[in-house]
C-alpha angles and dihedrals in degrees: 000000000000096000083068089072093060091053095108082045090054088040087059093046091054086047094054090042100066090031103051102095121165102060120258093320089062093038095065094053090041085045091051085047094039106033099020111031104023106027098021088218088145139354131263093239083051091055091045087058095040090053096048092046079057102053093066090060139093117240138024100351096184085054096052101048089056095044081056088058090054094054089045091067111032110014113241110320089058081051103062083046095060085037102059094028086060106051094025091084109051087028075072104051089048103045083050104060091047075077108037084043088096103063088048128089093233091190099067101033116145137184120188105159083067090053093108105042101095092053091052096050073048087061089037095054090045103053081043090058091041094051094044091044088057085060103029110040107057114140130013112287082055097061096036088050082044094044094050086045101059094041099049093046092041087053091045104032099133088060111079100195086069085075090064100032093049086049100042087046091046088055093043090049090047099051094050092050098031098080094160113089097205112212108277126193104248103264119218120232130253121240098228107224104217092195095082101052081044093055098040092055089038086060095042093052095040089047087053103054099042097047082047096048091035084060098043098046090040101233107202085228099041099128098088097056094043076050099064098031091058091038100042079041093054089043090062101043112043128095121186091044111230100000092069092022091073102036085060098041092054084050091053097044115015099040117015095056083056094063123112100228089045091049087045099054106024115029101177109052113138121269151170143221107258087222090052097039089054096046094064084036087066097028092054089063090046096063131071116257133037127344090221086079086086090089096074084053091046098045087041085062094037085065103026090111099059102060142286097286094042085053087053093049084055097054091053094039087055093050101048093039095056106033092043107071090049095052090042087054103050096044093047088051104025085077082046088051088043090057098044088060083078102069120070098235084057104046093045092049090062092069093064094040089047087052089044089052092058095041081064099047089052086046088051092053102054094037086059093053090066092078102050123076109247109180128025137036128287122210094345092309129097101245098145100063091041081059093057099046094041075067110041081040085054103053093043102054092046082056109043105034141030099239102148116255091241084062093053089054089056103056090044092054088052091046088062095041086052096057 
């Protein structure tokens, strides 16, 4: 069977899975150690690209770009598999403890052995933009497109569209600016597979008109068709990944359900406890793989009240809603983005979305480290300067020797269960 040869592929992918902590800033630095330095399943100049195409996605765009390594390699069955193999792990842990979060006190939850994750994906993001910035950024347009970049996301972070709009503006400066059209091999073209585009608007549609019937007429089980509507609905629409995920989530199920004109009209929408919402909102980012995962927590929760199979069917129903629509997307317009490459606007606008990419990443890096304490002492340790040097550590050790990202994680993981 052909699959057999992609074992040590899938193998890789496991092994990420349960290793990627830090949410989508700390996977693109662990995928350029794991599929570009250490397996040479793509280049870096291929990531990059594969990254910048993402970003101008909807959905979970670390997901995505892995699931585009997977299709690299072995067209689209090798992609599901990545796919599922890679959100299969931390989809369990989270659909799990929508069932254990009863028993816990979700108000004094702690969790100290994951204290010093956020400054390793820190140390992660960094070498990644280092590392980008060596290919990308090589004569002067590109630094001034990566400089404004990095200026204009790090003052409007919270607001997701910037990704799109910085990227879109760095290819258009660059193609303006870039006049040489450098030799290129002759690229051949990508059948575009329709099918795609036509299920993922099938779903949409279909979602749409049974969560809506099944609210009018009242249906005693409607829950799991309002579920995927709100949560497929959620996977198509949202730039800037978690960040804005979970904003919008806690909108849907903690406070709008709480309304007066909602309680008024529709009694029984779905909705969540705000102490259990926020525990897998924290937990999510606690765990290794994607954040997305959150949706078979949430849908667990969604359907907790109707009964142990109807919460597993909400787990499922959370995961699929949310992480299909973002695999159906970038495998119906990553053959669109691969037949572009062949005409010169194009190519010579890549340069200057390259250069914006890593102006966001820069920006990224230094934004995160506005939430770690990075001087001083906290409750009588010296967890700040651990912080600094988990990411200069970090960073060092992804540059100047070849440890595996997973061990990293590790250390990081008993750092924090040290102190």
């Amino acid at each position: 069977m052909v699959i057999l040869r992609h074992i040590p592929f899938l193998n890789a992918v496991l092994l990420h899975s349960i290793s990627a902590f830090g949410g989508p800033q700390g996977h693109l630095g662990m995928m350029m150690k794991t599929f570009v330095e250490k397996r040479k399943d793509l280049t870096q100049q291929e990531l990059l690209d594969y990254n910048a195409f993402c970003q101008l996605l909807p959905g979970a765009s670390s997901t995505q770009i892995l699931t585009l390594i997977g299709y690299k390699r072995g067209g689209l069955p090798l992609a599901i598999l990545t796919l599922i193999i890679w959100i299969l792990p931390a989809a369990i842990i989270m659909g799990a403890l929508s069932f254990l979060v009863r028993y816990f006190d979700t108000k004094n939850i702690h969790n100290n052995i994951f204290r010093f994750i956020q400054p390793m994906a820190v140390g992660f993001l960094a070498f990644a933009a280092f590392r980008a910035f060596t290919i990308v950024v090589r004569n002067p347009i590109a630094r001034v497109i990566m400089v404004f970049s990095m200026l204009i996301t790090y003052m409007f972070f919270n607001n997701p569209v910037i990704f799109p709009i910085v990227i879109v503006v760095g290819g258009f400066a660059s193609n303006l600016t870039e006049k040489r059209d450098e030799h290129r091999e002759k690229i051949p073209p990508r059948r575009i597979k329709w099918w795609n585009l036509i299920i993922f608007f099938s779903l949409f549609i279909l979602g749409g008109v049974l969560s809506e019937v099944s609210r009018k007429q009242e249906w005693p089980n409607r829950a799991p068709f309002n579920l995927f509507e709100n949560l497929y609905r959620f996977g198509s629409i949202v730039f800037g990944g978690s960040d804005v995920l979970i904003p919008m989530m806690y909108e849907q199920y903690v406070v709008r359900p709480n309304t007066e004109r909602v309680q008024r009209r529709n009694p029984n929408v779905i909705r969540i406890d705000r102490d259990d919402f926020l525990t897998g909102a924290g937990m999510v980012r606690a765990i290794p793989g994607p954040v997305f995962s959150i949706g078979a927590y949430t849908g667990g929760l969604a359907m907790r009240n109707m009964g142990v199979g109807y919460q597993v069917i909400g787990c499922i129903i959370g995961i699929v809603a949310l992480f299909l629509p973002s695999a159906l997307l970038v495998l119906f317009f990553y053959p669109v983005w691969h037949n572009l490459h062949k005409y010169s606007a194009v190519y010579r606008s890549l340069k200057g979305i390259n250069a914006a990419i890593v102006g966001i990443m820069a920006a990224s890096t230094i934004y995160l480290t506005r939430d770690l304490s990075l001087t001083g002492i906290v409750d009588g340790r010296p967890v700040s300067f651990l912080n600094v040097g988990v990411i200069a550590g970090t960073f060092l050790i992804l540059t100047f020797t070849k440890w595996p990202a997973p061990v990293i994680a590790g250390l990081c993981l008993l750092l924090g269960w040290i102190f």
